[in-house]
C-alpha positions as a Python dict, from the first residue, in 0.01 Angstrom:
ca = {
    (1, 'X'): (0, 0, 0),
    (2, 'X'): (97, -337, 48),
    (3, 'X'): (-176, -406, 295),
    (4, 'X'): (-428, -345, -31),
    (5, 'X'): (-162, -562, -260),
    (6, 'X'): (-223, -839, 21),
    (7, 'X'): (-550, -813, 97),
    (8, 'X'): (-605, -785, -327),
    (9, 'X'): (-431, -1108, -375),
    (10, 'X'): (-611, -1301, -43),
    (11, 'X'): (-960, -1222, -163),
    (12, 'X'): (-853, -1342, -564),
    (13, 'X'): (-642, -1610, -422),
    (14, 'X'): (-975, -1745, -225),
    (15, 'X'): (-1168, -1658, -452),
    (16, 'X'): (-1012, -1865, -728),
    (17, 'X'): (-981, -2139, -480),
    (18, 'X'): (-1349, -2132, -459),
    (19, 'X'): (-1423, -2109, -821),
    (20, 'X'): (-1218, -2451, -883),
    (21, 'X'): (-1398, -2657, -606),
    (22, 'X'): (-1711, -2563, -758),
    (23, 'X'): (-1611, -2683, -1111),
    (24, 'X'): (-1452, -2979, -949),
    (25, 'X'): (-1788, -3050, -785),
    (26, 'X'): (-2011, -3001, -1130),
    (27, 'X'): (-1772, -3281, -1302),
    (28, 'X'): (-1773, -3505, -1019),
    (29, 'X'): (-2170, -3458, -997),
    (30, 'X'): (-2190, -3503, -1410),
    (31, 'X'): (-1972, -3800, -1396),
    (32, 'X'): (-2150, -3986, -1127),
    (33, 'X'): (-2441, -3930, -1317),
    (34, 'X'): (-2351, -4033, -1659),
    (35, 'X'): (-2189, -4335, -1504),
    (36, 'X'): (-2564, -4381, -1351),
    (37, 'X'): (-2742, -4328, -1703),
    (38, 'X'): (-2732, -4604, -1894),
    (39, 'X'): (-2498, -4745, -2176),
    (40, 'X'): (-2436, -4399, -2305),
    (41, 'X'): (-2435, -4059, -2160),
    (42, 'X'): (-2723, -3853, -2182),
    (43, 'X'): (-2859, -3710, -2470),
    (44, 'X'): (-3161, -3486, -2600),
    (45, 'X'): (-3102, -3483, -2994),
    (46, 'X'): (-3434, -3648, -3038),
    (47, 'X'): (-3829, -3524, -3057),
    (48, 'X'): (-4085, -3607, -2835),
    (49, 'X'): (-4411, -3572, -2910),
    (50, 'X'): (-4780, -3591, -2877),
    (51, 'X'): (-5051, -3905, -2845),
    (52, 'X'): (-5189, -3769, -3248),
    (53, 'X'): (-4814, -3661, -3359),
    (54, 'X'): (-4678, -3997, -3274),
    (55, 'X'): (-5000, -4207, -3417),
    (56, 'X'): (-4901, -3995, -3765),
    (57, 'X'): (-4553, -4103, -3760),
    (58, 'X'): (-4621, -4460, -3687),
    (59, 'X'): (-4850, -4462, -3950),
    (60, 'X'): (-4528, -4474, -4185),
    (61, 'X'): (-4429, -4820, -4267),
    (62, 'X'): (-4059, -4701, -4267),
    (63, 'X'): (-4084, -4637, -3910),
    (64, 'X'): (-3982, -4907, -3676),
    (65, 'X'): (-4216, -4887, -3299),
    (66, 'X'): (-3964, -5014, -3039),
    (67, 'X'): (-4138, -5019, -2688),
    (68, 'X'): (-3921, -5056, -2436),
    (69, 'X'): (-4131, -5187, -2089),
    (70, 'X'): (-4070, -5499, -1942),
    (71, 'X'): (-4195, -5818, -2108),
    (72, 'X'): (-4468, -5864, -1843),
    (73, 'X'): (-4643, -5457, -1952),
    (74, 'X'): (-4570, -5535, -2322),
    (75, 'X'): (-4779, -5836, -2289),
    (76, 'X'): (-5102, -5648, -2076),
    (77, 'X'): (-5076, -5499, -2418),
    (78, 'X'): (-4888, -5267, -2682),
    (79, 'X'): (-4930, -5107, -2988),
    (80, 'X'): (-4937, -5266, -3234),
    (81, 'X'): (-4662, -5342, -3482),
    (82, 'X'): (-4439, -5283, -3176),
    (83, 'X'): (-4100, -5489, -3134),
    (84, 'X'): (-3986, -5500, -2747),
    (85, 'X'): (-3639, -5453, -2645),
    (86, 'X'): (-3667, -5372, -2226),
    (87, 'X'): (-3482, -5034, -2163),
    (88, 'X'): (-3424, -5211, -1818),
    (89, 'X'): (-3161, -5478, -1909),
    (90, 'X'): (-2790, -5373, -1912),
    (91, 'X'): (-2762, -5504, -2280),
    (92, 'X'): (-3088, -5255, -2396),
    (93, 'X'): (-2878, -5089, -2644),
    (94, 'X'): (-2684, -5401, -2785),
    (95, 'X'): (-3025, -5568, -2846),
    (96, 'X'): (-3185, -5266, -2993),
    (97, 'X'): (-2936, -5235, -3242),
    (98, 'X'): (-2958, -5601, -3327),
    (99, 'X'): (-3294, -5524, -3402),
    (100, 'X'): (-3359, -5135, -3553),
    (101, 'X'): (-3231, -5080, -3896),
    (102, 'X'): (-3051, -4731, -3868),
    (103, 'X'): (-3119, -4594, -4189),
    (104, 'X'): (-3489, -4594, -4075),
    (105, 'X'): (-3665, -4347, -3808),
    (106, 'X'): (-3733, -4539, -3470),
    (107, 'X'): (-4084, -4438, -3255),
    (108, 'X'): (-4017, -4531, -2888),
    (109, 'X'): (-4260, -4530, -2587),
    (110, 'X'): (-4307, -4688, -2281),
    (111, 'X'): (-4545, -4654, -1978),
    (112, 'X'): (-4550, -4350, -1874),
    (113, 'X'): (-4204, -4173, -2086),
    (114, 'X'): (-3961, -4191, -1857),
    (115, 'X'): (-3786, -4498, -1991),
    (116, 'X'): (-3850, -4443, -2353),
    (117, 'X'): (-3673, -4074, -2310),
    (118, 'X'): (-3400, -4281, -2187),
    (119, 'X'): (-3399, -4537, -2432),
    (120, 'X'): (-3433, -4236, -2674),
    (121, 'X'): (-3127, -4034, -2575),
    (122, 'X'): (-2918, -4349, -2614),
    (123, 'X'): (-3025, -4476, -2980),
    (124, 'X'): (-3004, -4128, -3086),
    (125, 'X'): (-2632, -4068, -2937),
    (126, 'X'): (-2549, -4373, -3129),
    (127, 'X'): (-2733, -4195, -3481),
    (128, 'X'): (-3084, -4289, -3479),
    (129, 'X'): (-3325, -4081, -3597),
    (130, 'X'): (-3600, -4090, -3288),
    (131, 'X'): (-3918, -3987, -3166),
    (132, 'X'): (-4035, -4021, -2797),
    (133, 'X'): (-4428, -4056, -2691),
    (134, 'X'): (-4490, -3807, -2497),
    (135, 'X'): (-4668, -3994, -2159),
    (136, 'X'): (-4609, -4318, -2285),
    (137, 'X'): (-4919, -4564, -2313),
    (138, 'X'): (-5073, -4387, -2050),
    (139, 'X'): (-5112, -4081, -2244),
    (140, 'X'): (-5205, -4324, -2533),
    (141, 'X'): (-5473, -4490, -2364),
    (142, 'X'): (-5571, -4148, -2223),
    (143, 'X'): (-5654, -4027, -2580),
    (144, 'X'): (-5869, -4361, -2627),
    (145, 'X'): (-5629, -4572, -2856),
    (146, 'X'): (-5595, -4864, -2843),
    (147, 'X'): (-5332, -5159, -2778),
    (148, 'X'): (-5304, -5528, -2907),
    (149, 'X'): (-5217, -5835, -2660),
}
């Protein structure tokens, strides 16, 4: 009998022991990688959506069009109407909010998405209302629209 009490209490003892490195490693994992994210953890309370969806909702002068590629791809060309605020630089979100009224719906692209799903999760963590392009200018181009220089 107490050979099943001990054995009982090595296998929960090891098994809680294993339990509690795992969760240790999750937060250490989720840390390092919000600390690698950007100004703000990460975030998906925002839309992304298609080449025709996102041509619709730019059509809307209440919408502000932030792209957020470097200064050198926003001037090979952008959409037009577009304000550019690099999701790149360390102060992105400080300068976007310098620029983007709040109270108004922001429409955010970039190349190819990547950076403008970033940019995205950020402005919306800090209560923007946003909606990613879905494949960025690429996708844009793709779908035979065009862009300004």
């Amino acid at each position: 009998m107490i050979l099943i009490v001990y054995m009982f209490n090595v296998k929960t003892m090891t098994m809680l022991a294993l339990v509690a490195v795992i969760a240790i490693l999750c937060a250490t994992c989720l840390a390092k990688r919000n600390s690698n994210s950007g100004p703000v953890a990460m975030l998906t309370d925002y839309s992304t959506v298609n080449v025709e969806e996102f041509q619709n909702q730019i059509a809307d002068p209440l919408v502000q069009l932030l792209d957020v590629r470097t200064p050198e791809e926003f001037d090979e060309g952008h959409i037009a109407g577009a304000v550019l605020v690099d999701a790149n630089e360390g102060d992105f979100l400080e300068k976007a909010m310098a620029v983007l009224d709040i109270s108004r719906p922001v429409a955010v692209y970039c190349r190819s998405g990547r950076r403008s799903a970033r940019a995205s999760s950020w402005l919306s963590a800090k209560g923007y209302k946003v909606t990613n392009l879905d494949g960025g200018v690429i996708a844009w181009q793709d779908a035979g629209k065009s862009l300004v220089k």
